[in-house]
C-alpha positions in Angstrom: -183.6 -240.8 -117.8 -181.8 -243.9 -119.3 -181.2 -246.4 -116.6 -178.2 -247.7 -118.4 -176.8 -243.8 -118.5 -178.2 -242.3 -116.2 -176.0 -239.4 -116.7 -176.9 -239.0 -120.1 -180.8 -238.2 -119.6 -182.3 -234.6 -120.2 -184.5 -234.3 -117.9 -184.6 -231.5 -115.1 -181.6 -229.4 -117.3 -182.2 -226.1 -118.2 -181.7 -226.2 -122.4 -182.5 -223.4 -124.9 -184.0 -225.3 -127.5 -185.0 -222.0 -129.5 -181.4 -221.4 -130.5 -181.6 -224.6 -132.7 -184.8 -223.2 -134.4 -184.7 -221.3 -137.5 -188.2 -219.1 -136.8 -188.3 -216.6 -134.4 -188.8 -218.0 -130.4 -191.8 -216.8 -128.5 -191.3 -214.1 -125.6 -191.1 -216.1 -122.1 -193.9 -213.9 -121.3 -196.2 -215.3 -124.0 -195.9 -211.8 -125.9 -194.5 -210.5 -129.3 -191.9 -213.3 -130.5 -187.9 -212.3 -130.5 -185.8 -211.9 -133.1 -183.8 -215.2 -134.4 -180.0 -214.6 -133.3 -177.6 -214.2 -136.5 -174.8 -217.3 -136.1 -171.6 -216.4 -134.5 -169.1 -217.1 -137.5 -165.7 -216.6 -135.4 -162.8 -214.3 -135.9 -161.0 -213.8 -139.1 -158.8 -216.4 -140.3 -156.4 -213.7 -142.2 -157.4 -215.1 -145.3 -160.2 -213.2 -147.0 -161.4 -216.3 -149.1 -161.6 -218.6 -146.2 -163.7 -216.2 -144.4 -165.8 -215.1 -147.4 -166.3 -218.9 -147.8 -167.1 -219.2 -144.0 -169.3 -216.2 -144.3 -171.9 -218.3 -146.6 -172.7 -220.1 -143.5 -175.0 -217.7 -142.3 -177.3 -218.6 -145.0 -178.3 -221.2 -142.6 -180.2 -219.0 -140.0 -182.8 -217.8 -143.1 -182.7 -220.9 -145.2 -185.3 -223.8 -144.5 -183.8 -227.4 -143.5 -183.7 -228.9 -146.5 -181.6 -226.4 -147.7 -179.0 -226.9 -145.1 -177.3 -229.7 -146.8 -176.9 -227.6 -150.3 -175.3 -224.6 -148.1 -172.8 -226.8 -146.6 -172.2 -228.6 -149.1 -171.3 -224.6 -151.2 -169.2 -224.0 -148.6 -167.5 -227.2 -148.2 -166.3 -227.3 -151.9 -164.9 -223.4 -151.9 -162.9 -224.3 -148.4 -162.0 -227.3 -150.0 -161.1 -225.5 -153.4 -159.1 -222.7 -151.4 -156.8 -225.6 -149.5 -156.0 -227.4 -152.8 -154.8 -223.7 -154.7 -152.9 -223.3 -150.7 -151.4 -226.6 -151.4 -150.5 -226.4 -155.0 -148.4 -222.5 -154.1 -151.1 -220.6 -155.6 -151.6 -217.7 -153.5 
């Protein structure tokens, strides 16, 4: 606990630190692990190339961390991409 914020310490709070992680999380009972969850992505936007662009983000789950950065940064440039066409009229 940090004396200065003592609000802001971790200890005694009940996290699940295996969502974070991209292998699969041991069973509580010490037994065969558990699937990794697939990311939540949200509901549709109503534009299919936002959410085909949106979709690539669940490369993340299966790629390793130092992949991360190259995913976002795919995804980042077709969202990106999509708002400049919106912006210019093109449908």
């Amino acid at each position: 606990m940090d004396e200065k914020y003592p609000d802001q310490g971790i200890e005694g709070q009940d996290q699940n630190l295996e969502a974070e992680r991209g292998w699969p999380a041991a069973a509580p009972d010490g037994g065969e692990p558990r699937p990794a969850a697939e990311p939540v992505l949200g509901p549709p936007t109503g534009d299919d190339r936002v959410d085909a662009a949106v979709a690539g983000l669940s490369r993340l789950a299966r790629a390793p961390a130092d992949e991360h950065v190259a995913v976002l940064e795919e995804v980042h440039g077709r969202l990106r991409d999509i708002l400049g066409e919106a912006s210019e009229g093109t449908p």
